[in-house]
Structure formats: C-alpha cells, structure tokens
mmCIF file of the N, C-alpha and C atoms, coordinates in Angstrom:
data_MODEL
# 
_entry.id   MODEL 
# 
loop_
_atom_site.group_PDB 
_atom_site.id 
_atom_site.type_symbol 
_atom_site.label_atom_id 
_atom_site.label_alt_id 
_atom_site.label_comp_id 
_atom_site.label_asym_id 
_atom_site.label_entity_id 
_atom_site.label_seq_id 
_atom_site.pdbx_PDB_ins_code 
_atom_site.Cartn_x 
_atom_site.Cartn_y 
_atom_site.Cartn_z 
_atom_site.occupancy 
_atom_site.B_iso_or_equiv 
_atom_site.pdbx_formal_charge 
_atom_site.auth_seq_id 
_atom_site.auth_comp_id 
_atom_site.auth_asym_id 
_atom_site.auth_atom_id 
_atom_site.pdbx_PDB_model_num 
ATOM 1   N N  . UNK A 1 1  ? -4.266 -7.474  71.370 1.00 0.00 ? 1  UNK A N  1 
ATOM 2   C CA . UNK A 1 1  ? -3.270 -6.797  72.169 1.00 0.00 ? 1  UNK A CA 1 
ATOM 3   C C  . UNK A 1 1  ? -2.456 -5.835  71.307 1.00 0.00 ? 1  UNK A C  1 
ATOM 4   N N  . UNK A 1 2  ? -1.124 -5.277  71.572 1.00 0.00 ? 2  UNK A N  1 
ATOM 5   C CA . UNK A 1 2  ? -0.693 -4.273  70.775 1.00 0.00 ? 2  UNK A CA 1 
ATOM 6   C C  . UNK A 1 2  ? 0.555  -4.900  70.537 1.00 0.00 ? 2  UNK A C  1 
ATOM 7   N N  . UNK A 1 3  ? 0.527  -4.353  69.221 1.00 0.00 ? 3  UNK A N  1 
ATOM 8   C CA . UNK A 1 3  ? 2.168  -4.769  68.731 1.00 0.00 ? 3  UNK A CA 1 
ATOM 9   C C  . UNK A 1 3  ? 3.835  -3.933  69.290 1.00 0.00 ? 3  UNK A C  1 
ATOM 10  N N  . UNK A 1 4  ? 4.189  -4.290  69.879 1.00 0.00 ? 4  UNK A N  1 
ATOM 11  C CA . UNK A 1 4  ? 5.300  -3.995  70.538 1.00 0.00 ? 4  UNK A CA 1 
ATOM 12  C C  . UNK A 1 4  ? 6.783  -4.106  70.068 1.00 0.00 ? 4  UNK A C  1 
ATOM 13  N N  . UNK A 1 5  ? 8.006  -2.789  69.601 1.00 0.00 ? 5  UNK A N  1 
ATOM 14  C CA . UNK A 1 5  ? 8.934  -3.419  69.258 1.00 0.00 ? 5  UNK A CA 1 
ATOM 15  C C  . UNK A 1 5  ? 9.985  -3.380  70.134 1.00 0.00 ? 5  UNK A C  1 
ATOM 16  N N  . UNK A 1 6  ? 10.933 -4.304  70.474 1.00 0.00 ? 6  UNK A N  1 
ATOM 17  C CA . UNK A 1 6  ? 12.243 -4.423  71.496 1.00 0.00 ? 6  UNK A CA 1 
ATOM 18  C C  . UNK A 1 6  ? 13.093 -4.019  70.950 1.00 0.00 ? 6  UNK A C  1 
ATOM 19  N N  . UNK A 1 7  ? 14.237 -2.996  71.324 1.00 0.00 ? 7  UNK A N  1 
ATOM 20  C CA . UNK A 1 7  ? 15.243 -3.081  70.771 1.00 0.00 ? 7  UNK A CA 1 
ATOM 21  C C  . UNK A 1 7  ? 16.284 -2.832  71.789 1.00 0.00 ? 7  UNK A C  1 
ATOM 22  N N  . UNK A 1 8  ? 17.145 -3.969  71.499 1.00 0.00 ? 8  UNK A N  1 
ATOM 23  C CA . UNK A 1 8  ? 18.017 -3.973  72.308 1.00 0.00 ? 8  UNK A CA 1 
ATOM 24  C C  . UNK A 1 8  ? 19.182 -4.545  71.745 1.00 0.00 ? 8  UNK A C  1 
ATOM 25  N N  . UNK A 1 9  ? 20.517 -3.946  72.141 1.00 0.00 ? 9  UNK A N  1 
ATOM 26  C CA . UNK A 1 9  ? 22.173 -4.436  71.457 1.00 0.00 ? 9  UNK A CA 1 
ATOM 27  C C  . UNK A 1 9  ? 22.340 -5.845  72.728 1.00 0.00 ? 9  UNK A C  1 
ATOM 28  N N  . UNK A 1 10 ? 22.022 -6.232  73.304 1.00 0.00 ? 10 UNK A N  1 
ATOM 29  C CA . UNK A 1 10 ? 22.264 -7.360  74.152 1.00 0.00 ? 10 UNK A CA 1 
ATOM 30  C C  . UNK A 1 10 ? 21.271 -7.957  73.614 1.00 0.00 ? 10 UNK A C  1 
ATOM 31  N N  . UNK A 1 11 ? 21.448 -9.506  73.455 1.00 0.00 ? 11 UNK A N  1 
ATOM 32  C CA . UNK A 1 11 ? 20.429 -10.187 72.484 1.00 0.00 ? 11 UNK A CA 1 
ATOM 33  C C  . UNK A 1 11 ? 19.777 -11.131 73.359 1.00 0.00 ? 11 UNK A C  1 
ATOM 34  N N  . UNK A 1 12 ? 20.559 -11.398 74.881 1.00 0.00 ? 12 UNK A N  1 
ATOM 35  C CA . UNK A 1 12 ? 19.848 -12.138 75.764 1.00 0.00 ? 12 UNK A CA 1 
ATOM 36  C C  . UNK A 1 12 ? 18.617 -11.201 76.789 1.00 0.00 ? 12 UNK A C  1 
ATOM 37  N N  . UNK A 1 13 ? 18.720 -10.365 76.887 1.00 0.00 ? 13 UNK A N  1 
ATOM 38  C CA . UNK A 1 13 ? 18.137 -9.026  77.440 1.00 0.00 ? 13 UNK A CA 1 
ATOM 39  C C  . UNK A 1 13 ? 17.019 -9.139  76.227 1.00 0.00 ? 13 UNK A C  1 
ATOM 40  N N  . UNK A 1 14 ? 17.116 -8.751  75.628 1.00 0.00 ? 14 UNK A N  1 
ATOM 41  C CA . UNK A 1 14 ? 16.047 -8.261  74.247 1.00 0.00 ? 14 UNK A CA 1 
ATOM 42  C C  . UNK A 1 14 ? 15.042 -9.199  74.359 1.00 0.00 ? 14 UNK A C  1 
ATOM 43  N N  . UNK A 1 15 ? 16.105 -10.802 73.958 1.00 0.00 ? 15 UNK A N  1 
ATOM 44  C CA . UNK A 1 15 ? 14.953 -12.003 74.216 1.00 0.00 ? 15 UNK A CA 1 
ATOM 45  C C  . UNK A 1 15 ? 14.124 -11.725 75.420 1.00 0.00 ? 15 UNK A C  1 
ATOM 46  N N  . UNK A 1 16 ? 14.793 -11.798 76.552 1.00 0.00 ? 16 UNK A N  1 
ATOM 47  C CA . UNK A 1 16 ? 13.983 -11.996 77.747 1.00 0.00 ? 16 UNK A CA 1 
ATOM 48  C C  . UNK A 1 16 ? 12.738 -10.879 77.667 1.00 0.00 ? 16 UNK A C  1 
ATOM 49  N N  . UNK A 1 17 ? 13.003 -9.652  77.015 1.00 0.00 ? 17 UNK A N  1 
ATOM 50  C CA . UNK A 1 17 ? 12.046 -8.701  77.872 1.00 0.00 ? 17 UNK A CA 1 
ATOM 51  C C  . UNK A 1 17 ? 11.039 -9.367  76.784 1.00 0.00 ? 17 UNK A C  1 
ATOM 52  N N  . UNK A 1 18 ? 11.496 -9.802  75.245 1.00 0.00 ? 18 UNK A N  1 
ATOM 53  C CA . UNK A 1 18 ? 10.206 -10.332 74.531 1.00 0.00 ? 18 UNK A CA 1 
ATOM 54  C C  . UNK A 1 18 ? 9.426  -11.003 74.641 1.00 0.00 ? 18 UNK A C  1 
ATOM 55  N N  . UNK A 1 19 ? 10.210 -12.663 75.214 1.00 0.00 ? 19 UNK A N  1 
ATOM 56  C CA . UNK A 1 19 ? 9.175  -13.704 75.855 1.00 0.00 ? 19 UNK A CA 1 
ATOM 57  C C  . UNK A 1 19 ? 8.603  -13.068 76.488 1.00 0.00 ? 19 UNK A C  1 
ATOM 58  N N  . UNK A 1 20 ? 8.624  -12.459 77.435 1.00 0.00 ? 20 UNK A N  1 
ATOM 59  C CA . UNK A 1 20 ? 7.846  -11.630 78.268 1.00 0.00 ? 20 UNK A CA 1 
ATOM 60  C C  . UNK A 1 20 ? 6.574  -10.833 78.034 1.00 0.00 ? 20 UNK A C  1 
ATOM 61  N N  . UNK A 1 21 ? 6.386  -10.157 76.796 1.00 0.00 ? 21 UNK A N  1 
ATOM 62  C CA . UNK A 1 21 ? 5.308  -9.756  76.949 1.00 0.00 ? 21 UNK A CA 1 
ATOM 63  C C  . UNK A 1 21 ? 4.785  -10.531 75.648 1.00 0.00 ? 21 UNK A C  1 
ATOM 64  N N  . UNK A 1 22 ? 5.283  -11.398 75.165 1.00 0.00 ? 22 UNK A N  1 
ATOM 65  C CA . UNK A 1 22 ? 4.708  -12.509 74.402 1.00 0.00 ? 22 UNK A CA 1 
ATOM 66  C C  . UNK A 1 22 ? 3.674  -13.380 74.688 1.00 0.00 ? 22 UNK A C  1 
ATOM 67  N N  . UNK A 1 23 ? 4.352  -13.819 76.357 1.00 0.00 ? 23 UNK A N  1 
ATOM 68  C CA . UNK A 1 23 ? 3.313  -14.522 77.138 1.00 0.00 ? 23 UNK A CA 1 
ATOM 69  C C  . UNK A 1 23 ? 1.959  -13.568 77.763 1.00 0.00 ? 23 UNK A C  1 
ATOM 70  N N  . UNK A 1 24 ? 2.218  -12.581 77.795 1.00 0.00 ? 24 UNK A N  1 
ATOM 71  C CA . UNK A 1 24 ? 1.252  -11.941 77.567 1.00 0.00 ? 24 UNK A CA 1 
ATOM 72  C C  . UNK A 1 24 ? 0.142  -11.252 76.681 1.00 0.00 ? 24 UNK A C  1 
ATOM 73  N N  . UNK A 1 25 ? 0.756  -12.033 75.735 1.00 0.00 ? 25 UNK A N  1 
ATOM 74  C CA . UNK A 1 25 ? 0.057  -11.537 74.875 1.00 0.00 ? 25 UNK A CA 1 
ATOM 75  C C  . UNK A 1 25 ? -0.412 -10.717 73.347 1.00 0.00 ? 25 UNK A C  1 
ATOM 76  N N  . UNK A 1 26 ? 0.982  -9.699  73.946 1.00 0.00 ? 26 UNK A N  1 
ATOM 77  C CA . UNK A 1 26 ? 1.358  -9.234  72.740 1.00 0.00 ? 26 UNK A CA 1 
ATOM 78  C C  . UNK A 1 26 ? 1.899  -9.227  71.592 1.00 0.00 ? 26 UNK A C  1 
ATOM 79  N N  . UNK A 1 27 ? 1.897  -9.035  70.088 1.00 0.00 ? 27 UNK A N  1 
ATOM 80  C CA . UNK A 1 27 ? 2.708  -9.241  69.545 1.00 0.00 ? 27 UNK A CA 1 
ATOM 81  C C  . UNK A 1 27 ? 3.788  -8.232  69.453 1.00 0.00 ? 27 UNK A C  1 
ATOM 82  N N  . UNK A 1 28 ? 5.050  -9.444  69.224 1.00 0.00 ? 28 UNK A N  1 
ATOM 83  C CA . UNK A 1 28 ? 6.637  -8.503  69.927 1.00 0.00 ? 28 UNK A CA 1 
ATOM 84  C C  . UNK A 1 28 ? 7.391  -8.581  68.363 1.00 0.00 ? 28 UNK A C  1 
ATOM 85  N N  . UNK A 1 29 ? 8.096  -7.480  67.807 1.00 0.00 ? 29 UNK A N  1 
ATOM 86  C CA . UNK A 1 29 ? 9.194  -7.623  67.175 1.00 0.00 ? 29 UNK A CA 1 
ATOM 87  C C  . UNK A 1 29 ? 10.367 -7.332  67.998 1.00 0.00 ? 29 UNK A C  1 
ATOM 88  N N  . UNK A 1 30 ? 11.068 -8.107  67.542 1.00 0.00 ? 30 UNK A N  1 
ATOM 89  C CA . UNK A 1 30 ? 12.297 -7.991  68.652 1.00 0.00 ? 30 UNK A CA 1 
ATOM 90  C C  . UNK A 1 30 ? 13.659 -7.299  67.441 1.00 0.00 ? 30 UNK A C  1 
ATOM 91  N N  . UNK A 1 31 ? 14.182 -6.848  67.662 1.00 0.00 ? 31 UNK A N  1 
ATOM 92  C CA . UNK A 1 31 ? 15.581 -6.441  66.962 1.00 0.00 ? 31 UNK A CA 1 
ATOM 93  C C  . UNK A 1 31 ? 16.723 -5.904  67.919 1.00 0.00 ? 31 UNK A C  1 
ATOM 94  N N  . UNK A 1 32 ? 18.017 -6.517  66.932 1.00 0.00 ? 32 UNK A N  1 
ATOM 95  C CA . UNK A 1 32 ? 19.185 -6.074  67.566 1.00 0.00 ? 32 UNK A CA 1 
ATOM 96  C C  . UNK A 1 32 ? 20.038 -4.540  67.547 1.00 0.00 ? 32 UNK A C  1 
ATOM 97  N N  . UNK A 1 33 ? 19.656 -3.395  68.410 1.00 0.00 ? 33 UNK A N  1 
ATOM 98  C CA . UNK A 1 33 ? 20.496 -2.204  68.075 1.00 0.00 ? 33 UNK A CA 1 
ATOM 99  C C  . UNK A 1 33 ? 19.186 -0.795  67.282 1.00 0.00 ? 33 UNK A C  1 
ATOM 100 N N  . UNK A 1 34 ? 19.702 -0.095  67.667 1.00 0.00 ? 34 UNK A N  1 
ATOM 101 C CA . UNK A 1 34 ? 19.103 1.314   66.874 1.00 0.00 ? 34 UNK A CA 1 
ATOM 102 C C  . UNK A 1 34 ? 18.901 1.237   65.156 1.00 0.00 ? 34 UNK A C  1 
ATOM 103 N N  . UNK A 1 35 ? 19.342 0.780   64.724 1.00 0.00 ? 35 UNK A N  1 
ATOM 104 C CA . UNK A 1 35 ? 19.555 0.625   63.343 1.00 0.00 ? 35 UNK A CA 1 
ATOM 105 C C  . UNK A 1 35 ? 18.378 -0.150  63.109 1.00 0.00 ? 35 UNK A C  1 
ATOM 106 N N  . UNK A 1 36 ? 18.140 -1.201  63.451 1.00 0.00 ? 36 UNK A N  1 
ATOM 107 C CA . UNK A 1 36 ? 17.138 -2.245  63.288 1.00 0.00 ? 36 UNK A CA 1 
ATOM 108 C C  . UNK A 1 36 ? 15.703 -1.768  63.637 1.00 0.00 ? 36 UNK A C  1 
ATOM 109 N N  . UNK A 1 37 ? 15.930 -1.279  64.933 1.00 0.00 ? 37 UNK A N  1 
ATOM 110 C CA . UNK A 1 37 ? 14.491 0.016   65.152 1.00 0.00 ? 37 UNK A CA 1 
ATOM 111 C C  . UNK A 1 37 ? 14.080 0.699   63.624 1.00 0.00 ? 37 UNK A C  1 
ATOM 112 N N  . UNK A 1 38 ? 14.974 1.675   63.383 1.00 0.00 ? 38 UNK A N  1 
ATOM 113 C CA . UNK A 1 38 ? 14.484 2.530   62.951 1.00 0.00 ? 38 UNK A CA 1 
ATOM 114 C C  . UNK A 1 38 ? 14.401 1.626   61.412 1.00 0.00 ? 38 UNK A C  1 
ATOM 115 N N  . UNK A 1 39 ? 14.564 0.738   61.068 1.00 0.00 ? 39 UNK A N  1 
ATOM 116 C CA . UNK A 1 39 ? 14.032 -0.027  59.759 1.00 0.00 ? 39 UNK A CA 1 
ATOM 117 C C  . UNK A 1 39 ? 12.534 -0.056  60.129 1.00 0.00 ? 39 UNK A C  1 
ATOM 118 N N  . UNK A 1 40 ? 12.216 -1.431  61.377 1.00 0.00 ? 40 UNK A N  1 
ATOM 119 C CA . UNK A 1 40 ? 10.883 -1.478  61.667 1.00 0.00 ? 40 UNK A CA 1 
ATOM 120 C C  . UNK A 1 40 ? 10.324 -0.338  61.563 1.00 0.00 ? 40 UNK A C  1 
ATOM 121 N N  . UNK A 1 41 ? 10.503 0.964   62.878 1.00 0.00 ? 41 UNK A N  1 
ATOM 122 C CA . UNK A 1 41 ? 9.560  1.928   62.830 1.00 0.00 ? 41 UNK A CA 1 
ATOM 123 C C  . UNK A 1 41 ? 9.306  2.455   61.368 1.00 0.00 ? 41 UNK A C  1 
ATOM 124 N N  . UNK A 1 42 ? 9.907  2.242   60.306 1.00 0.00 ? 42 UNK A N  1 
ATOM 125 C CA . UNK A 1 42 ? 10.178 2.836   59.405 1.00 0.00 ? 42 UNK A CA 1 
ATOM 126 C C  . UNK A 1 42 ? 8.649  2.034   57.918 1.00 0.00 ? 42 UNK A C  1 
ATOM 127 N N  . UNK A 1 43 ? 8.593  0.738   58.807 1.00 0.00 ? 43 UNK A N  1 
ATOM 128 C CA . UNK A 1 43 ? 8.019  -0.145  57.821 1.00 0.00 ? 43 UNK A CA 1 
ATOM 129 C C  . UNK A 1 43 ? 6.739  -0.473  58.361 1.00 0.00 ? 43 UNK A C  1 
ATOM 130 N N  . UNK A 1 44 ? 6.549  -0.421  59.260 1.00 0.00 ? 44 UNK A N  1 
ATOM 131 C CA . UNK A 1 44 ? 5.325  -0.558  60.362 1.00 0.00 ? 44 UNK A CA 1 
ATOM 132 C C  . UNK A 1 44 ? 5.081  0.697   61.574 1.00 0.00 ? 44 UNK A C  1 
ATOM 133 N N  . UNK A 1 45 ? 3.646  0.810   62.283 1.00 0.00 ? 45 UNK A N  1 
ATOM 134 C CA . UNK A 1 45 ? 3.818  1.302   63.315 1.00 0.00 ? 45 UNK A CA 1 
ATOM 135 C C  . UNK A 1 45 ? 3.189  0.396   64.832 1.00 0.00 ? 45 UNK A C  1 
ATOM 136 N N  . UNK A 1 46 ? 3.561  0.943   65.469 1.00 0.00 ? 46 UNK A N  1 
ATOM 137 C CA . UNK A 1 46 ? 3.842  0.139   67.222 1.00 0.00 ? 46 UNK A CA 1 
ATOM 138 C C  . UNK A 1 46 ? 2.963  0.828   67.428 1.00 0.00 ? 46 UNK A C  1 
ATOM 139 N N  . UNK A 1 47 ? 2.753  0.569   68.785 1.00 0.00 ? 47 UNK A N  1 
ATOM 140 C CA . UNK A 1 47 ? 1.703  1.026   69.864 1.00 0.00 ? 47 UNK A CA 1 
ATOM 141 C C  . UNK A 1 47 ? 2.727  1.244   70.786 1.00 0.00 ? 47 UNK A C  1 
ATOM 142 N N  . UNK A 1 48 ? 3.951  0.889   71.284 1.00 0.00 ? 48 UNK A N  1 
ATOM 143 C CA . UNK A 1 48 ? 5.078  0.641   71.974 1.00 0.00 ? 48 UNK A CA 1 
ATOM 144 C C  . UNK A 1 48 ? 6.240  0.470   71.529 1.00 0.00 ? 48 UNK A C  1 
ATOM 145 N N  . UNK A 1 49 ? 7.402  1.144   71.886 1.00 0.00 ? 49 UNK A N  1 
ATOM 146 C CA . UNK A 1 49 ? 8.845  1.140   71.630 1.00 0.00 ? 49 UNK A CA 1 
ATOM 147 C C  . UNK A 1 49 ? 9.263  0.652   73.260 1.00 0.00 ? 49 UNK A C  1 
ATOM 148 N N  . UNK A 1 50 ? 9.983  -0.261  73.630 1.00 0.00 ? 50 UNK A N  1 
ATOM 149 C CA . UNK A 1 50 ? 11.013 -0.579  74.409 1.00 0.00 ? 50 UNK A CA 1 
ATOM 150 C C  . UNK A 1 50 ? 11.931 -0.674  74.081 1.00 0.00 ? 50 UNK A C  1 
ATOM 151 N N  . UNK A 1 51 ? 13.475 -0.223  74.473 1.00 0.00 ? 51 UNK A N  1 
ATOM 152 C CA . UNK A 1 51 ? 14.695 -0.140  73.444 1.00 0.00 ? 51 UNK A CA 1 
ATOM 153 C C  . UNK A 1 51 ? 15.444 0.263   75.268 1.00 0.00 ? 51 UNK A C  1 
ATOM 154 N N  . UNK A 1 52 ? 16.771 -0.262  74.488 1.00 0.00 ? 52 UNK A N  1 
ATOM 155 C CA . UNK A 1 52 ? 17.871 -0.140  75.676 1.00 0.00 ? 52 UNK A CA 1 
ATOM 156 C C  . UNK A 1 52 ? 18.263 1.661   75.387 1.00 0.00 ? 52 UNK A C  1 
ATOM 157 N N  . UNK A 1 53 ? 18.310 2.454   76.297 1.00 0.00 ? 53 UNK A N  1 
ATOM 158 C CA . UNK A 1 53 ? 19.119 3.704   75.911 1.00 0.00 ? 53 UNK A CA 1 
ATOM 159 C C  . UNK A 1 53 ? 20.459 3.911   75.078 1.00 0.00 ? 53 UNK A C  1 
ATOM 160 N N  . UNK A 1 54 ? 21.436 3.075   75.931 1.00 0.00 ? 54 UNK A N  1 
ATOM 161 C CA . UNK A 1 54 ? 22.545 2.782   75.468 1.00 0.00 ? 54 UNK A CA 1 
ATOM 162 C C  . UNK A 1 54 ? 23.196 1.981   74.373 1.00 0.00 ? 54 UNK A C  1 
ATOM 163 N N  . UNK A 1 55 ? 23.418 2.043   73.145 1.00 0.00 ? 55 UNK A N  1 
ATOM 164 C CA . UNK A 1 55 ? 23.558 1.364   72.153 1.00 0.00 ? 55 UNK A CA 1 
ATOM 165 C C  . UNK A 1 55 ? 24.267 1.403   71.291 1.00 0.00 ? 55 UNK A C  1 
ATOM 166 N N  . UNK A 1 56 ? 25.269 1.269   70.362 1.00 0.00 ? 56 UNK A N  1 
ATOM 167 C CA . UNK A 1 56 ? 26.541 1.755   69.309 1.00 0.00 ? 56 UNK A CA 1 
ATOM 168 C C  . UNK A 1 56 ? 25.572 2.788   68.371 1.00 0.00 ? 56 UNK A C  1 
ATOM 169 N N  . UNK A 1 57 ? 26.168 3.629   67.554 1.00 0.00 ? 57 UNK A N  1 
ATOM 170 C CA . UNK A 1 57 ? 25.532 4.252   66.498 1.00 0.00 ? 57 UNK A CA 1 
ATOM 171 C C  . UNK A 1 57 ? 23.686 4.840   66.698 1.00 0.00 ? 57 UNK A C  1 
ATOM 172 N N  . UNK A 1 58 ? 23.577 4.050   66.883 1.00 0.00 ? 58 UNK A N  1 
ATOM 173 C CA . UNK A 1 58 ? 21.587 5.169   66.508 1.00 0.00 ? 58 UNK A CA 1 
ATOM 174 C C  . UNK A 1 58 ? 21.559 4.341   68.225 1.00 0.00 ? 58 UNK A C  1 
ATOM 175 N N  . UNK A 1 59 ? 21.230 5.556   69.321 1.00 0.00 ? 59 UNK A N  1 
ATOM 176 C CA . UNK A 1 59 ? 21.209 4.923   70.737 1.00 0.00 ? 59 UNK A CA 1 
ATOM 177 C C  . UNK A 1 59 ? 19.589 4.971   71.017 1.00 0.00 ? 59 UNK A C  1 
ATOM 178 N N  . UNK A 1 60 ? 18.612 4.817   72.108 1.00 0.00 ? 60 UNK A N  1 
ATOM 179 C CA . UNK A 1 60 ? 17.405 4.797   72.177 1.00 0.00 ? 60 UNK A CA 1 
ATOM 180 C C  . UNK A 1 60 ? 17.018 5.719   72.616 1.00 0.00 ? 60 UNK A C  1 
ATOM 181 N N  . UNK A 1 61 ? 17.405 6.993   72.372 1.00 0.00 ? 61 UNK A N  1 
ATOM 182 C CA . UNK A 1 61 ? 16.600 8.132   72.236 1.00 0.00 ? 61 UNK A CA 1 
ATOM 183 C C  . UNK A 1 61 ? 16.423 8.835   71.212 1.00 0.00 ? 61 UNK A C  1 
ATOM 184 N N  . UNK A 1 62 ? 17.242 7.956   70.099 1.00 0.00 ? 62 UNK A N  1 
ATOM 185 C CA . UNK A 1 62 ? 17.269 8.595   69.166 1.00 0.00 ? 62 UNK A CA 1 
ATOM 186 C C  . UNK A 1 62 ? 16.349 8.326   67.805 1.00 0.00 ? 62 UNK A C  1 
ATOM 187 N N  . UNK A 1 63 ? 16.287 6.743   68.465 1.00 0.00 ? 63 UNK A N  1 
ATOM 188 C CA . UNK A 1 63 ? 15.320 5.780   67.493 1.00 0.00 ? 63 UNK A CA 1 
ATOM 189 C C  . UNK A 1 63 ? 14.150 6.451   66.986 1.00 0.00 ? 63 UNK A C  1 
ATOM 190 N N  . UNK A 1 64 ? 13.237 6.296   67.916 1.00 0.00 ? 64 UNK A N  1 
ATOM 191 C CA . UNK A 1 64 ? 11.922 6.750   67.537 1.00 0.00 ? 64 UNK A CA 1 
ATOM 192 C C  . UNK A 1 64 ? 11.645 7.797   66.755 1.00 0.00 ? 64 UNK A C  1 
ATOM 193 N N  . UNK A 1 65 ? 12.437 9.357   67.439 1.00 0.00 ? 65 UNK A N  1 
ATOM 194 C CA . UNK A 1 65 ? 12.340 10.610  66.622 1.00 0.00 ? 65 UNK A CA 1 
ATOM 195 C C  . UNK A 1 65 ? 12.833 10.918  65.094 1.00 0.00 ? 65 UNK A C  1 
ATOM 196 N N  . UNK A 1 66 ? 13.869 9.419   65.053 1.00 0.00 ? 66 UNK A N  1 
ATOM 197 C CA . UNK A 1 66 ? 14.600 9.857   63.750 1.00 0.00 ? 66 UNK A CA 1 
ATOM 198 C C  . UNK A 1 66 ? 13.504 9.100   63.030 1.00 0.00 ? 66 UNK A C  1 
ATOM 199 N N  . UNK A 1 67 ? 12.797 8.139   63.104 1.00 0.00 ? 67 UNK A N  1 
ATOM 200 C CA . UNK A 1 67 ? 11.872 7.221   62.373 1.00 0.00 ? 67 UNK A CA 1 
ATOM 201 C C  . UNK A 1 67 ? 10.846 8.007   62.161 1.00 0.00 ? 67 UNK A C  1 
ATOM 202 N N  . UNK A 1 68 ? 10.290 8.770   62.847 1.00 0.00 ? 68 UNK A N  1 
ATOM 203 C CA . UNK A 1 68 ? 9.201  9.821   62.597 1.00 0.00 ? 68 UNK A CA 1 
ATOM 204 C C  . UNK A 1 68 ? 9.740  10.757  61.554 1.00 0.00 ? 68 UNK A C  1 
ATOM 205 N N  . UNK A 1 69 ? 10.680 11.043  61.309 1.00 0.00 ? 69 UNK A N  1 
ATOM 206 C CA . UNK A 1 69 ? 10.927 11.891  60.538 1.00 0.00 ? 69 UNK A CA 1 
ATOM 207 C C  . UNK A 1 69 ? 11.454 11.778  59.066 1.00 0.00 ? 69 UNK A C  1 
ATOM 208 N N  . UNK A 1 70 ? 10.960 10.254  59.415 1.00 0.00 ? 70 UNK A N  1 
ATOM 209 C CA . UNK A 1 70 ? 11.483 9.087   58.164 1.00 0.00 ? 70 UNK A CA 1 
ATOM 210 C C  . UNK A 1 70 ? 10.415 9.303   57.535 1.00 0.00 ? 70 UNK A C  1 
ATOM 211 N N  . UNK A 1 71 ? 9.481  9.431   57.840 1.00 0.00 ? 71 UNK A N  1 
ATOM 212 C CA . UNK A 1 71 ? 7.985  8.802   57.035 1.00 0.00 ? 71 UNK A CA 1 
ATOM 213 C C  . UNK A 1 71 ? 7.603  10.246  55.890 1.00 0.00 ? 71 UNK A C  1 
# 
C-alpha cells in the first residue's frame, strides 16, 4: 500500500484520520502541526499528504511546497 503522512495541530483528529487508513492498510506517519510535516517530507517521500489547512506557523498549504524546495 502507500505510505501516507497526517498532519494535523488537533491530535485527536490526526489520530482518527490515521487509524483509519491504517486499517486499511496503509502505512501512516502521523505528526503534530506544519513544522513536523515539513521534517518528514524533508526525510522521506509519501505517495500522500493529508494535513489540516489551518495550523499555527507553517499552515497546510504551505507544507508540501516548502519541503520540495527543501531537497
């Protein structure tokens, strides 16, 4: 299956959407906030980003593009 990362500043939200595709199958990194994204994207790559939009400091539109530009 594909490796998938969550990111989300609500940590009960984050969990949930992870179990979720856990039981399906995938493998999930889960992290708390934009900041934590862009470490992972930074150290690995996904097949999938799920991330809350809204977030303190690095928000989820910002994640992905700034991590690409990390490498």
């Amino acid at each position: 299956m594909s490796r998938i990362l969550v990111a989300d500043d609500e940590p009960k939200l984050g969990k949930l959407v992870a179990e979720m595709l856990q039981l399906e199958g995938h493998e999930v990194v889960r992290v708390q906030g934009g900041r934590g994204a862009l470490v992972e994207l930074s150290a690995r790559p996904f097949e999938l980003v799920v991330t809350d939009l809204r977030m303190p400091e690095v928000d989820g539109l910002a994640a992905p593009p700034r991590a690409r530009s990390r490498r």
